[in-house]
Every structure is written in structure tokens, then in C-alpha cells.
PAZAPA-4460 file (N, C-alpha, C; in steps of 0.05 Angstrom, whole numbers, plus 32768, in hexadecimal, padded with zeros to 4 digits):
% residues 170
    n_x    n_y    n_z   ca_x   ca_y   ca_z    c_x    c_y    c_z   seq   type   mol
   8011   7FE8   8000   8000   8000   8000   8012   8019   8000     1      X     A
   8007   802A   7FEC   801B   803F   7FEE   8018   8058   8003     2      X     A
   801D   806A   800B   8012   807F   8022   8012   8095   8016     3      X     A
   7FED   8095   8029   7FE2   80A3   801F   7FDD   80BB   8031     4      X     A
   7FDE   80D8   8028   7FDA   80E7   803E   7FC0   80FC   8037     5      X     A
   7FB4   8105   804B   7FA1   8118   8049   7FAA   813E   8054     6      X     A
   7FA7   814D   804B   7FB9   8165   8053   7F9A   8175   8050     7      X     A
   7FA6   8189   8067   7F8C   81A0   8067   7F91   81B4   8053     8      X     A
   7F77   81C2   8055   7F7A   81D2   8044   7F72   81FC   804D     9      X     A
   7F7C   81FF   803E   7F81   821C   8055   7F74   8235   8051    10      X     A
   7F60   8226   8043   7F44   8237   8041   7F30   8232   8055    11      X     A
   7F2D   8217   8064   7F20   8211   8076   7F2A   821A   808C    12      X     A
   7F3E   821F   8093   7F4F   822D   80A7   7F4D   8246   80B2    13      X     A
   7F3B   824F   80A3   7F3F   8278   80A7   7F2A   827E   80B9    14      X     A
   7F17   8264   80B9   7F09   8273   80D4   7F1A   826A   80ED    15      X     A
   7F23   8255   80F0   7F36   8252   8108   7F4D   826E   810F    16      X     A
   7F4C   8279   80FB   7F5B   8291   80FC   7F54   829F   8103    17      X     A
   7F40   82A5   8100   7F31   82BD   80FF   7F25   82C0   811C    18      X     A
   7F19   82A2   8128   7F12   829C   8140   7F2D   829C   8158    19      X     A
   7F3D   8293   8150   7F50   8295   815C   7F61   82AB   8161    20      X     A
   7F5E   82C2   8153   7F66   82E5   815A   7F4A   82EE   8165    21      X     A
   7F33   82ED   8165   7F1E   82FC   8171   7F22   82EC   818B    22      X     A
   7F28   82CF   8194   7F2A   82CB   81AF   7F3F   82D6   81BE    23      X     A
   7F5B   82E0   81B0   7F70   82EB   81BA   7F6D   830E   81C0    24      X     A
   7F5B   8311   81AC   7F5D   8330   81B5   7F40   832F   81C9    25      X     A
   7F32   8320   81CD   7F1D   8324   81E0   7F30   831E   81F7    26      X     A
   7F44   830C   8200   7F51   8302   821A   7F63   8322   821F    27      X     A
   7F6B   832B   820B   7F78   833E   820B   7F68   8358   821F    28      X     A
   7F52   8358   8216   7F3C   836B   8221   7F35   836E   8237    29      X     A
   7F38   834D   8243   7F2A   8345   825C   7F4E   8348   8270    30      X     A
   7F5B   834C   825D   7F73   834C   826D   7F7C   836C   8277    31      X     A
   7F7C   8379   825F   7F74   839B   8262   7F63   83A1   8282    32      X     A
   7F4D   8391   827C   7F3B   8396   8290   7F41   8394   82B0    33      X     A
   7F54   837C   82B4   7F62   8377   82C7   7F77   8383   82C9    34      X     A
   7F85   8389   82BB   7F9C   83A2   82C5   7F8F   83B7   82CF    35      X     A
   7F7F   83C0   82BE   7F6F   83DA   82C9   7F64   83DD   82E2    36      X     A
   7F52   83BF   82EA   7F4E   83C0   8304   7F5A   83B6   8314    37      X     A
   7F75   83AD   8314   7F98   83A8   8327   7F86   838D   8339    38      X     A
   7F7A   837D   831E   7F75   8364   8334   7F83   8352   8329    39      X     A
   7F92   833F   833E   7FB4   8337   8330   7FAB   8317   832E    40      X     A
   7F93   8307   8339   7F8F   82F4   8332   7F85   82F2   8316    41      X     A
   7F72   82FE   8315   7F67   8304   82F1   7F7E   830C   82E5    42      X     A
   7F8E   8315   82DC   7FA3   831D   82D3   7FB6   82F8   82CA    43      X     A
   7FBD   82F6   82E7   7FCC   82DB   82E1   7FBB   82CA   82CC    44      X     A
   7FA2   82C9   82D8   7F8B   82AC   82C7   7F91   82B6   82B0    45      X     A
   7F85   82CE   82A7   7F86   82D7   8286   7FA7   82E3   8281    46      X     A
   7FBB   82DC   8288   7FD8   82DB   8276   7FD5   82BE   8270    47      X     A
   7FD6   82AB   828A   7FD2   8288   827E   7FC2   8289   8267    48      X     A
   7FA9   8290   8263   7F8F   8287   8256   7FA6   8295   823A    49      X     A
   7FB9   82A1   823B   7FBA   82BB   8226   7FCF   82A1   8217    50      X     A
   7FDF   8295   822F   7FFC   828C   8221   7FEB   8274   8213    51      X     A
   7FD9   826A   8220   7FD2   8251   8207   7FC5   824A   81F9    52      X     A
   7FB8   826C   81F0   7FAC   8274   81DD   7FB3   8277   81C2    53      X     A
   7FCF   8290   81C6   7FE3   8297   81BC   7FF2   827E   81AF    54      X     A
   7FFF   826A   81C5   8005   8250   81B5   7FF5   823C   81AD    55      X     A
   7FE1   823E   81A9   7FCB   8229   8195   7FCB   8242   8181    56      X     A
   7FC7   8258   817B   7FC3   8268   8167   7FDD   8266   8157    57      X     A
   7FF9   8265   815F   8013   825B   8159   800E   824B   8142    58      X     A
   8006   8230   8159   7FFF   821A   814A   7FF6   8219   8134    59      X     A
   7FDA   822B   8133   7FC6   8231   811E   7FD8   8240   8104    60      X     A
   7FE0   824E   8108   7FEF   8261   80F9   8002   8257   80E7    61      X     A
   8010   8245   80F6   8028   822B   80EA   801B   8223   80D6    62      X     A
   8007   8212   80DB   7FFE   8200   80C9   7FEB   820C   80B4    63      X     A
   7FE6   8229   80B1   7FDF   8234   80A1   7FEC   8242   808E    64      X     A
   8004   8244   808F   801C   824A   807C   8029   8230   8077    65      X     A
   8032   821C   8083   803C   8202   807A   8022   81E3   807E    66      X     A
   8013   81E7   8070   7FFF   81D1   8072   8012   81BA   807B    67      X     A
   8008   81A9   808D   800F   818A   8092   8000   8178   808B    68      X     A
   8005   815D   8082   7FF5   814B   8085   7FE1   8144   809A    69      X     A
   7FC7   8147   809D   7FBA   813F   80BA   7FBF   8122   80BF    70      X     A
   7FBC   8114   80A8   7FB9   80ED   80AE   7FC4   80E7   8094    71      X     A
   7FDA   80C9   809D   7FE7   80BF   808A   7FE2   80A4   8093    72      X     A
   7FE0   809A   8079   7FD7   8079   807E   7FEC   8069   8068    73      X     A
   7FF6   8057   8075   800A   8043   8069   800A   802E   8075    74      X     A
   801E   801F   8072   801A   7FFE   8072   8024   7FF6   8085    75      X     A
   802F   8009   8099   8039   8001   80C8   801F   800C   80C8    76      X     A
   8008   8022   80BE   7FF9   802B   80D3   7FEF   804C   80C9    77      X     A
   7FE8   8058   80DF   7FDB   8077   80DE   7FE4   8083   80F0    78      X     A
   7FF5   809A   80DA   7FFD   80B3   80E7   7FE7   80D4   80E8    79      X     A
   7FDB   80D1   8107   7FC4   80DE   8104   7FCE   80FB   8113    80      X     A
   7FCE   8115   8103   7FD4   812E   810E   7FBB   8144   8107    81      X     A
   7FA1   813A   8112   7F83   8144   8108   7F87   815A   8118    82      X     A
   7F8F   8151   8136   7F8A   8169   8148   7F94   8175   8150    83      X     A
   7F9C   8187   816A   7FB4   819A   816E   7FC0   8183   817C    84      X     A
   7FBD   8169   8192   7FCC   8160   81A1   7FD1   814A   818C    85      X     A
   7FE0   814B   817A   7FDF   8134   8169   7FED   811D   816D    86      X     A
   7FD6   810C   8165   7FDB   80EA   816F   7FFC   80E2   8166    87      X     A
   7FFD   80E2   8151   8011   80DA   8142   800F   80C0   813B    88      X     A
   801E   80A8   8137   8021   8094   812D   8016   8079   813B    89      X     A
   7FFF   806B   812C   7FF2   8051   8139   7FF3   8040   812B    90      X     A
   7FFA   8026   812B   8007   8014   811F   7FE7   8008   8118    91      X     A
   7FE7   7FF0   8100   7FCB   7FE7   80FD   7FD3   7FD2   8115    92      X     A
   7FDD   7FC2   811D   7FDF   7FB5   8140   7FD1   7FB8   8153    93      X     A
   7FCF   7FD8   8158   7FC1   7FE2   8170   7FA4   7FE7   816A    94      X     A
   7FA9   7FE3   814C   7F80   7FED   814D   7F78   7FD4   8145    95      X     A
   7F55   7FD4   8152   7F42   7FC1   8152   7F2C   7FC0   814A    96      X     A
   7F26   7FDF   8149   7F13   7FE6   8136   7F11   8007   8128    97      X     A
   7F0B   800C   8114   7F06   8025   8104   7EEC   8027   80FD    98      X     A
   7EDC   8042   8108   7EC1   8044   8100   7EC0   8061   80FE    99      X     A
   7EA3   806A   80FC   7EA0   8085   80F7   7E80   8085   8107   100      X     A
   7E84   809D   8116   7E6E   80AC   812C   7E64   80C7   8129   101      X     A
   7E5A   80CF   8135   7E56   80EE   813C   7E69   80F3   815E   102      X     A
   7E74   810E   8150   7E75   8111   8168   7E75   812F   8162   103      X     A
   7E5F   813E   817B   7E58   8156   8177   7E4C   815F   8165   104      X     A
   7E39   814C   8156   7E28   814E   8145   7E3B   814E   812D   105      X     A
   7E52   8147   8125   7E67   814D   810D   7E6F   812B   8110   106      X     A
   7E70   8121   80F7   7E78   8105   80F7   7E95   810D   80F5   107      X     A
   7E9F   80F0   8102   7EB9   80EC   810C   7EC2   80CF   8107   108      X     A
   7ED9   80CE   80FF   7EDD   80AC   80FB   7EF7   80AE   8118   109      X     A
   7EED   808F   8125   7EF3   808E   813C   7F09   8074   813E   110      X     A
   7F1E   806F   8145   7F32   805E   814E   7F2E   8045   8169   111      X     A
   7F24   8030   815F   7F29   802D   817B   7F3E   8017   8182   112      X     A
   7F46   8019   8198   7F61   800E   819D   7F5B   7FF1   81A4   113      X     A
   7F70   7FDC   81A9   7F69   7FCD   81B3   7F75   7FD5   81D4   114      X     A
   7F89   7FE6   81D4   7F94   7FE3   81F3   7F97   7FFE   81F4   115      X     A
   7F80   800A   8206   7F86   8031   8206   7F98   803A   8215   116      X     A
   7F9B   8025   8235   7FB5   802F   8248   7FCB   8030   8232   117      X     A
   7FCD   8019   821F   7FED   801B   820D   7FF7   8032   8202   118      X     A
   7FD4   8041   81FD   7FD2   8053   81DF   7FDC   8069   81F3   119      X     A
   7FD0   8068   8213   7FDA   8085   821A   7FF7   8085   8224   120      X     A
   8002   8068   8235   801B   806B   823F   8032   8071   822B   121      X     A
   802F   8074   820F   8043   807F   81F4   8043   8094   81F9   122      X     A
   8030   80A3   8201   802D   80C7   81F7   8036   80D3   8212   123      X     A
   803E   80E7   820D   8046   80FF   8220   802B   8103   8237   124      X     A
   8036   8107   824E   8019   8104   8261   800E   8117   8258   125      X     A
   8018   8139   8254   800B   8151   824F   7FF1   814B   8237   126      X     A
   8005   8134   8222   7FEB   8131   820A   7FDD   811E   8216   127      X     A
   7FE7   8107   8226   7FC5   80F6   822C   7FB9   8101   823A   128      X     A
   7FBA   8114   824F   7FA8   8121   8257   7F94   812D   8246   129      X     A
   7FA4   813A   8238   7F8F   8146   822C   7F81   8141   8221   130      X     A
   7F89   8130   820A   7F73   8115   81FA   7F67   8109   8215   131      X     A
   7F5E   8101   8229   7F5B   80F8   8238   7F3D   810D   8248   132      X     A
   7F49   812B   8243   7F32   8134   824C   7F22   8146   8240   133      X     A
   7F2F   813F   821F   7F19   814E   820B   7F0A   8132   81FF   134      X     A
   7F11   8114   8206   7F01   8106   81FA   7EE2   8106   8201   135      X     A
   7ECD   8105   81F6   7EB3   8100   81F8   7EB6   80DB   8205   136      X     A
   7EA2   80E8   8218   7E99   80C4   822A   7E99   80B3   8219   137      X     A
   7E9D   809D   8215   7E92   8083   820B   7E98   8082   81E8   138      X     A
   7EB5   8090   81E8   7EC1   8093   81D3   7EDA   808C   81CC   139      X     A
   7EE3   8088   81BF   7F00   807A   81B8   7F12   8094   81BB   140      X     A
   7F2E   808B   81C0   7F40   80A9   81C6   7F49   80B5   81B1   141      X     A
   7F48   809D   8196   7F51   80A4   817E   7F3F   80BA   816A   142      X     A
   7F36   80CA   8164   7F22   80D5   8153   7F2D   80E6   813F   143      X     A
   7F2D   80D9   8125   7F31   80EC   810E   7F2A   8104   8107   144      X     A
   7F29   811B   8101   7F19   8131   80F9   7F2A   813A   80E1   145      X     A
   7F15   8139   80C9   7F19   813C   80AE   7F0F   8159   80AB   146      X     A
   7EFE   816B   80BB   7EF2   8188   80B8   7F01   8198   80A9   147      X     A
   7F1C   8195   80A9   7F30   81AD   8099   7F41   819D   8081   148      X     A
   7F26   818C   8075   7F3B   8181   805E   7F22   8177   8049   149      X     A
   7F27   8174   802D   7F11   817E   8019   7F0E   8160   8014   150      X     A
   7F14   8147   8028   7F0D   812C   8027   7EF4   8122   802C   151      X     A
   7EEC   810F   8023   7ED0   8105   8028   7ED3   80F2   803D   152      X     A
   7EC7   80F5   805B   7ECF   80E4   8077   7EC2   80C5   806D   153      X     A
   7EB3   80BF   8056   7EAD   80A4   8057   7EB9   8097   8044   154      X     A
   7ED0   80AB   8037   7EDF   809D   801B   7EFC   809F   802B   155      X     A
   7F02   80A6   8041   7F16   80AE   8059   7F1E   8091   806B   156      X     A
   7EF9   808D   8071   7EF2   8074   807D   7EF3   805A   806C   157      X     A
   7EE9   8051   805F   7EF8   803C   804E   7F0E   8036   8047   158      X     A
   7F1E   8050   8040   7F39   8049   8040   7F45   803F   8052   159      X     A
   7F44   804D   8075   7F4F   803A   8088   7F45   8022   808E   160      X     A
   7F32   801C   8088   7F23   8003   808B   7F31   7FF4   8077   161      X     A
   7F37   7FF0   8065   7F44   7FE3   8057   7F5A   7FE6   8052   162      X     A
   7F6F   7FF9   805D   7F89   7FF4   8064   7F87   7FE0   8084   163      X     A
   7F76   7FDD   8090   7F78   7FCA   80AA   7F69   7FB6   80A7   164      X     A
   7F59   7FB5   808F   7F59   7F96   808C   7F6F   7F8B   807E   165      X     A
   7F7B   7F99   806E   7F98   7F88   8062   7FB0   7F84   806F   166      X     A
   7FB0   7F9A   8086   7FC6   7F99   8097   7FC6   7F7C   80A7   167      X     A
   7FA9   7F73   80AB   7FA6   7F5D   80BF   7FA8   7F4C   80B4   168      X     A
   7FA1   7F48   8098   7FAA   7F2F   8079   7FD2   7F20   807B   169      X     A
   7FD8   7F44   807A   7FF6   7F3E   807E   8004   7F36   8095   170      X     A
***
């Protein structure tokens, strides 16, 4: 199988931009506001709220002058970089099943592992956490999101379905 990659596209991107400077200059505001009124706890919360705002907008910014691949699929597996804490690399081994859901009313094709302690003790604690506490209940930790790429999620979904049925052939 040859590898195959899916890359965003950076027209879908500009509202993340666009959302992402109106939340920075609103923190900005609320930060003004707290100087003004010399209250030094508000101040601290909104510099935090500011620094990891600022660096997810980074983020955003990056990948809107150098597009990346979000998901690459080849013949060890799936290299998945859909979201900001990105998964990175899952062998077809670890997965047991590939489907597709809603989640948040937006279909989503979902990963599921066979061993999730495995999936999280690889990753950096800061990222399993996080995946950990943006996952939706009764959901797999893996979840694709195709939203910023001009792919069709059920012509997305077959393809890994049938790179993991042949993986299991071999």
C-alpha cells in the first residue's frame, strides 16, 4: 500500500483565525480591565488564559502558512495530526476497531484501541491528559476530524477500513 496523506486546506482555516484574534483581543480587554482596577488575581488568571491562547493561535498560524498533513495512512499504521494535541503514530496492531459517529452533532470517525492504558502510557502525560479530558464519555480516545480538509469522511473511512483489513491479512 502506498501512503497516503490527507492535508488541510487554508481556506477552511480563516475562521479559526479570525476566532482566534477576536478571543485574544477580547482577553486583552478583560485584562486592561484588571489593570485598571489593580486586581492582581484577575490579572494573573487572564496573563495564563492569554499565554495559551497566544500559543494555540501560534499553532494556528503555523499551520496556516506551512499546511501539514492531518492523517497519513501506510502499511505500519496511522499517523494522525487532526488536532492541536496530536496523536501521532498508531500501528494497525493497536487498533480493533474503525468506525464513524457523531460527535457534537459533526460526524467523526473514531479509533478504537484494543489497549487504551498502552495508547496513553506512549504519550506525554501533559497530552494524555488532555485527550483524556476533552474526550466525550463513552468514546474512543482516538477521533479523527476531517472539518479542515476538502475529503469526503466516508471515502476517508473506507480507506482505513481497508488498510486494516489487509494489515490483519498480512
Amino acid at each position: 500500500m502506498d501512503e497516503v496523506k490527507i492535508y488541510q486546506k487554508r481556506k477552511k482555516m480563516i475562521k479559526s483565525i479570525l476566532l482566534g484574534l477576536y478571543i485574544i483581543l477580547l482577553s486583552l480587554l478583560f485584562l486592561a480591565v484588571g489593570i485598571y482596577d489593580r486586581n492582581v488575581p484577575f490579572i494573573i488568571l487572564l496573563g495564563f488564559i492569554l499565554l495559551v491562547e497566544i500559543s494555540c493561535y501560534a499553532v494556528i498560524l503555523y499551520h496556516f502558512v506551512k499546511p501539514n498533513a492531518i492523517l497519513a495512512v501506510n502499511q505500519k499504521g496511522i499517523i494522525d495530526q487532526s488536532t492541536i494535541p496530536s496523536i501521532g503514530k498508531i500501528s494497525w496492531q493497536d487498533i480493533d476497531q474503525i468506525y464513524m459517529t457523531k460527535v457534537f452533532k459533526k460526524d467523526t470517525i473514531c479509533i478504537k484501541l484494543k489497549d487504551n492504558d498502552k495508547f496513553y502510557s506512549g504519550l506525554p502525560k501533559w497530552k494524555a491528559l488532555f485527550i483524556k479530558l476533552n474526550t466525550p464519555k463513552n468514546t474512543d480516545p482516538v477521533m479523527i476530524n476531517l472539518k479542515k480538509t476538502d475529503e469526503d469522511i466516508s471515502e476517508v473511512l473506507d480507506l482505513l477500513k481497508t488498510a486494516l483489513r489487509d494489515s490483519i491479512r498480512d
